[in-house]
C-alpha positions in Angstrom: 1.2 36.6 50.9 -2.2 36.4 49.1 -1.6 39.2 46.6 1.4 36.4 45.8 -1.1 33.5 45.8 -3.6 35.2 43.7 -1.1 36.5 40.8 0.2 33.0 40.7 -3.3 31.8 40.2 -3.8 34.6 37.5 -0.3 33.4 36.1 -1.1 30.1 36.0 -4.7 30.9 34.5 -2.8 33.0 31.7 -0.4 30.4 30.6 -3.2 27.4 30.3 -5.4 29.8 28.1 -2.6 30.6 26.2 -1.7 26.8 25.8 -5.4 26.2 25.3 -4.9 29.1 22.3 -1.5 27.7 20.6 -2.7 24.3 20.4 -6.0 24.8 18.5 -4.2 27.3 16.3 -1.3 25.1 15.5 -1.7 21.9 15.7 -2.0 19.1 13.1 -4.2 16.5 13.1 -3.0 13.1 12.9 -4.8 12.1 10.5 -5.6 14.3 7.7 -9.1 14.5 6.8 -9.7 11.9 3.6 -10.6 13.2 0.4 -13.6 11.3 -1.6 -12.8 8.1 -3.5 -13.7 10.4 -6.8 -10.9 12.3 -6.3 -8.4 10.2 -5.1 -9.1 8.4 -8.2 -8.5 11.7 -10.1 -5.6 12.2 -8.5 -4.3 8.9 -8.6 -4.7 8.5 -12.5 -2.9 11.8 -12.8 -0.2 10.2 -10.7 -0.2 7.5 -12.6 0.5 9.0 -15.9 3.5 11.2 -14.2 5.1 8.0 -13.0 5.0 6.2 -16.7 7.3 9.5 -17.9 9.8 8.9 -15.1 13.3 8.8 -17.0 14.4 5.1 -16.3 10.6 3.8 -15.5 10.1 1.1 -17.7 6.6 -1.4 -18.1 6.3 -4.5 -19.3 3.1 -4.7 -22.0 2.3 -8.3 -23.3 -1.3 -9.4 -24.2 -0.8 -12.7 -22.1 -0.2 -11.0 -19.1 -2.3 -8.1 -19.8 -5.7 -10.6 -20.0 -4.4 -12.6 -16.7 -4.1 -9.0 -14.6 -7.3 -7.6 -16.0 -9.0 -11.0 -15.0 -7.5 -10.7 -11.8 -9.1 -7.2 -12.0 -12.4 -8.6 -12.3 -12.3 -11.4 -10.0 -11.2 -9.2 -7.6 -14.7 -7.2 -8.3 -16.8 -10.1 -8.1 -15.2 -11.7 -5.1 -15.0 -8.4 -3.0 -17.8 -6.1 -4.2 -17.2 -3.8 -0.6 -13.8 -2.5 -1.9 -14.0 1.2 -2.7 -11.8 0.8 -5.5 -11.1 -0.9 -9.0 -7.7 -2.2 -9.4 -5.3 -2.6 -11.8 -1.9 -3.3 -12.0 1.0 -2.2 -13.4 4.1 -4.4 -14.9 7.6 -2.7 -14.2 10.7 -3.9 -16.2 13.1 -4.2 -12.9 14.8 -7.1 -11.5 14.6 -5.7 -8.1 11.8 -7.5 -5.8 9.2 -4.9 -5.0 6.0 -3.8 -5.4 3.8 -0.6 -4.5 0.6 1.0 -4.1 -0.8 4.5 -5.9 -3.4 5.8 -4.3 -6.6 5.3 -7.0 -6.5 1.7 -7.0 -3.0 1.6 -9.2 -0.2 -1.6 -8.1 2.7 -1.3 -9.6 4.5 -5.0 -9.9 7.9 -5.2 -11.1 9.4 -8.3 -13.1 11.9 -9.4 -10.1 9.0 -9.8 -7.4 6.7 -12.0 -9.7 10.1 -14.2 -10.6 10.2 -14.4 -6.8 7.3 -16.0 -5.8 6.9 -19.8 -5.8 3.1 -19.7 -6.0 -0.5 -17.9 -7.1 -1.3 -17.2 -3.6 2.3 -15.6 -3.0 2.0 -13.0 -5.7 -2.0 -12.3 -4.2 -0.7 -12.0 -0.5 1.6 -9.2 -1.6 -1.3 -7.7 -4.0 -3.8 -8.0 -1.1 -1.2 -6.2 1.2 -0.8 -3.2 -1.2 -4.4 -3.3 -1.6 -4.7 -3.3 2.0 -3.0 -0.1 1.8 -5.3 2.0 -0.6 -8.5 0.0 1.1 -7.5 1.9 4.0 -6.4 5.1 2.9 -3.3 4.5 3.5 -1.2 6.3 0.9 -3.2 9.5 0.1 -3.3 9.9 3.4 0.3 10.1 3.3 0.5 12.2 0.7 -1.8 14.6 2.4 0.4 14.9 5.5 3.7 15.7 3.4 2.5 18.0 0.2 -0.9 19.2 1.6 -4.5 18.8 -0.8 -3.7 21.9 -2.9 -0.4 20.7 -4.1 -1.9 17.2 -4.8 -4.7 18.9 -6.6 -2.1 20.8 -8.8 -1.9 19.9 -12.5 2.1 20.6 -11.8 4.0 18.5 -13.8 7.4 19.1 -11.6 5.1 18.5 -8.9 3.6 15.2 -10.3 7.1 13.6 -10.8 8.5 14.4 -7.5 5.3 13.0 -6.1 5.7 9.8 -8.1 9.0 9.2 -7.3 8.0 9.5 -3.6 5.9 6.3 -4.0 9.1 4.5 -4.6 10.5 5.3 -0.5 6.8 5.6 1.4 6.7 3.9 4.5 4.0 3.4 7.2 4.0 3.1 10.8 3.3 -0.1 12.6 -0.6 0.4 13.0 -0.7 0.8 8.9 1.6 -2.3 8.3 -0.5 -4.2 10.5 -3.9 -3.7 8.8 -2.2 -4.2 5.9 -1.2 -7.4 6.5 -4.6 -8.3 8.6 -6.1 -7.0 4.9 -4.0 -9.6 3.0 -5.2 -12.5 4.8 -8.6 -11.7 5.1 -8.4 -10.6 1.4 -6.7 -14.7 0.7 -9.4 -16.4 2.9 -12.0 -14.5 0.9 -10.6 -16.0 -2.6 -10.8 -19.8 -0.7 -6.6 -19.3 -0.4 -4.3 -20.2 2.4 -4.8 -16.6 4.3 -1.3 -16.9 5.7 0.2 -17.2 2.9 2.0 -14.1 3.7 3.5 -15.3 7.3 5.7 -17.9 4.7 6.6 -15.0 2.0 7.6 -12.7 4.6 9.8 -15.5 6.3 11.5 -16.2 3.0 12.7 -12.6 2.3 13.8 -12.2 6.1 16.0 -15.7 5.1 17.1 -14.5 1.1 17.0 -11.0 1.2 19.6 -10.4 -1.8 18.2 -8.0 -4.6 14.8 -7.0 -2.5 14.3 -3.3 -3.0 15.5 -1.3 0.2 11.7 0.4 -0.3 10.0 -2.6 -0.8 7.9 -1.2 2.2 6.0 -4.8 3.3 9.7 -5.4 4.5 9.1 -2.9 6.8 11.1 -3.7 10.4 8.1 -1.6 12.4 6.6 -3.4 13.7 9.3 -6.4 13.2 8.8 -9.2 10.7 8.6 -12.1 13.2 6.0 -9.8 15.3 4.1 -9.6 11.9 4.4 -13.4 11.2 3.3 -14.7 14.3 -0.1 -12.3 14.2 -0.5 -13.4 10.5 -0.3 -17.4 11.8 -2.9 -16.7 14.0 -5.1 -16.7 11.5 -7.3 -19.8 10.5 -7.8 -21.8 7.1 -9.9 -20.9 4.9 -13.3 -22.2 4.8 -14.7 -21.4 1.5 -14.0 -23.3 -1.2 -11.1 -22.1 -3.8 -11.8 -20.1 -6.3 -12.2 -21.3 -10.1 -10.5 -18.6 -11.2 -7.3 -19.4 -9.2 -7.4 -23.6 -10.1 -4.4 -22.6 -12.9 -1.2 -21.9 -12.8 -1.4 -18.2 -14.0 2.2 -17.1 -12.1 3.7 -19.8 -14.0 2.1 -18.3 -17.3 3.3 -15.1 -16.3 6.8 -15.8 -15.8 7.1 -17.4 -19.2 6.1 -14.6 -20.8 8.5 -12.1 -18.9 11.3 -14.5 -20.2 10.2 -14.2 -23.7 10.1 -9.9 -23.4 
């Protein structure tokens, strides 16, 4: 009866050291480790250029516009100096409401979301969500866990396309979607705008969701949209004065331009 006790223990011994052996050999972190900002700027200009070649990827270039994004580029600077990244944003000639992030500091903005919006601070709670997004390494990290660093790193052209076109369908889980959003308002209240400003956008598209991108991730359903509304309305008014920058009616500009492309 011991002999049987003690080569169960020895059994038992075995198959935790073998556990103890599988898991540090197989598995995969969570998170995978971050590369620098340098090179996820690198890689996220290289991106970038790959996603301008896709067949049926069209931008929108008008120097009106152009001057309001790249003053929204710079005010953006001034007003957050702690972001790791620069940002500039893209125009995409689609009626379909969406908008994504590329890791880098890279928006991409099509013609159907800005029609959309009602207001400034509309169009910057959905930037400051995206940015939210690359802020927090959202998206390369992303890209990590489903290509691996050494494809990213590639100078694959095949590569570079399938990887752009896998911006258009990324999704995050609920903890992502959540900082996100927590960016966004933080990201309003620091520009002396209404931070929940997003709690009413996302309402809208839950109410009028014809012609909104089925990737248009900030629609995500995890966590759910009414879940994500009532943490974004627990957020207080600004206290900081509004911006200068923001006293004009730049989305109304911008819309009269797009009608005139």
């Amino acid at each position: 009866m011991r002999k049987v006790f003690i080569e169960l223990i020895i059994l038992i011994a075995a198959g935790v050291l073998l556990w103890i052996i599988f898991s540090k050999t197989v598995s995969i972190p969570e998170k995978p480790a971050l590369i620098s900002v340098e090179k996820e700027i690198e890689i996220g200009k290289r991106i970038k250029e790959d996603l301008l070649q896709l067949n049926g990827f069209t931008t929108i270039s008008n120097r009106k516009i152009d001057s309001i994004f790249k003053n929204l580029s710079d005010t953006l600077e001034l007003y957050l100096p702690d972001n790791q990244f620069k940002y500039n944003f893209i125009i995409v000639d689609s009626d379909i409401i969406n908008a994504f992030a590329i890791p880098g500091g890279y928006i991409a903005i099509t013609k159907g979301l800005i029609n959309y919006c009602n207001t400034n601070d509309e169009l910057l709670a959905v930037i400051g969500h995206e940015i939210g997004h690359i802020e927090n390494r959202h998206v390369i990290n992303r890209l990590i866990r489903d290509l691996g660093i050494s494809l990213l790193l590639s100078n694959d052209k095949y590569v570079g396309s399938e990887v752009a076109k896998m911006l258009f369908t990324q999704s995050f889980n609920r903890k992502q979607e959540e900082l996100a959003d927590s960016y966004s308002c933080t990201f309003l209240e620091r520009l002396g705008l209404e931070p929940r400003t997003l709690a009413s956008f996302l309402r809208r598209l839950m109410e009028q969701d014809e012609n909104i991108s089925d990737n248009f991730e900030i629609v995500s359903s995890h966590p759910s949209m009414t879940k994500r509304i009532r943490m974004i309305l627990n957020y207080k008014e600004s206290k900081i004065k509004n911006s200068k920058h923001f006293n004009f009616n730049f989305l109304k500009i911008i819309k009269q331009e797009l009608n005139n492309v």
